[in-house]
C-alpha positions in Angstrom: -4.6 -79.1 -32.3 -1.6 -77.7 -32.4 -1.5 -73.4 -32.9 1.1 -71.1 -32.7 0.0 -68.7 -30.1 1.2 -65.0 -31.6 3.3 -63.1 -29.5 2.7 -59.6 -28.6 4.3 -57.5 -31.4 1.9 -59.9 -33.5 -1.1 -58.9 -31.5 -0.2 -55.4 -31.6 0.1 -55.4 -34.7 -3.4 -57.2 -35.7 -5.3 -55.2 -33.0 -3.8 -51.7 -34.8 -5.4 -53.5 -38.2 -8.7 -54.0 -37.0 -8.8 -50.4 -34.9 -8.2 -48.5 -37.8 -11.3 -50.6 -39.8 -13.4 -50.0 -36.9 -12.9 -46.4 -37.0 -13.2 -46.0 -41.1 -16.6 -48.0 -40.4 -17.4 -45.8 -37.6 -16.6 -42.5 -39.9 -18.9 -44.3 -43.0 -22.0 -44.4 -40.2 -21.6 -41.3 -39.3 -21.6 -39.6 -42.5 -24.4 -41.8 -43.5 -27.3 -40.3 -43.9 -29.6 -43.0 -45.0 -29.0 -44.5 -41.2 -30.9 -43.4 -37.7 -30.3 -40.0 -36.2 -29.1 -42.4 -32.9 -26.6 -44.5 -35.1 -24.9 -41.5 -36.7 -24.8 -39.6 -32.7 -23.6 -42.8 -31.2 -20.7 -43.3 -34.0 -19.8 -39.9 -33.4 -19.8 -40.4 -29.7 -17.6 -43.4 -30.0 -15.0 -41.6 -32.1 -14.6 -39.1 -29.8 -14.4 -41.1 -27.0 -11.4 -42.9 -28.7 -9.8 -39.8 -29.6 -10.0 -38.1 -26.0 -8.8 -41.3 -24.6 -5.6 -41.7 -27.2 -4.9 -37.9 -26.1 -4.8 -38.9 -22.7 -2.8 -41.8 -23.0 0.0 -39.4 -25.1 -0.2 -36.8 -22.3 0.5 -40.0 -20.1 3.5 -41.2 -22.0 4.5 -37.9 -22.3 4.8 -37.5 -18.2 6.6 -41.1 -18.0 9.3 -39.7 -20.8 9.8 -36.7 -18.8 9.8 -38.0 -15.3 12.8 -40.8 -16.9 14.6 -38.1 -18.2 14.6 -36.3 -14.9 15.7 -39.1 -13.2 18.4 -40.2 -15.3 19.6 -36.7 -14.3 19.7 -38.1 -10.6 22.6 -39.2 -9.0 23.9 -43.0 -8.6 24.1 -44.3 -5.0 26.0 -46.8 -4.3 23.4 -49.5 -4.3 22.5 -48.5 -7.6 19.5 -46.4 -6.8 19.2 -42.9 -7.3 18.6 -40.2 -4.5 15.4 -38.7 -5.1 
């Protein structure tokens, strides 16, 4: 067989798809009270993980965007790197 492998924006794309039904299923079993005590801790525990981990990969991206300004900022030598 034959299949077209998708490329990255593709896979991107799908796994931003299925990361925002994961959490609207996580959210429906946490505020579901007909569920275990456990089910509705651990889906709140796993939505905050994810949301402490996006913050720290912004604050990350964040530092990289700042540090290239800063260093677009550099001077040239004349090998093409920059004097740091």
């Amino acid at each position: 067989m034959n299949r077209v492998q998708p490329n990255k924006e593709q896979t991107r794309v799908l796994l931003q798809r299925a990361s925002i039904k994961a959490i609207r299923r996580l959210m429906k079993l946490m505020e579901d009270e007909e569920v275990s005590e456990s089910v509705r801790c651990n889906a709140a525990r796993s939505i905050l993980e994810l949301h402490f981990r996006n913050c720290e990969f912004a604050d990350i991206e964040e530092s990289i965007a700042e540090l290239r300004r800063l260093l677009s900022d550099l001077p040239a030598t004349k090998k093409g790197l920059r004097v740091v």
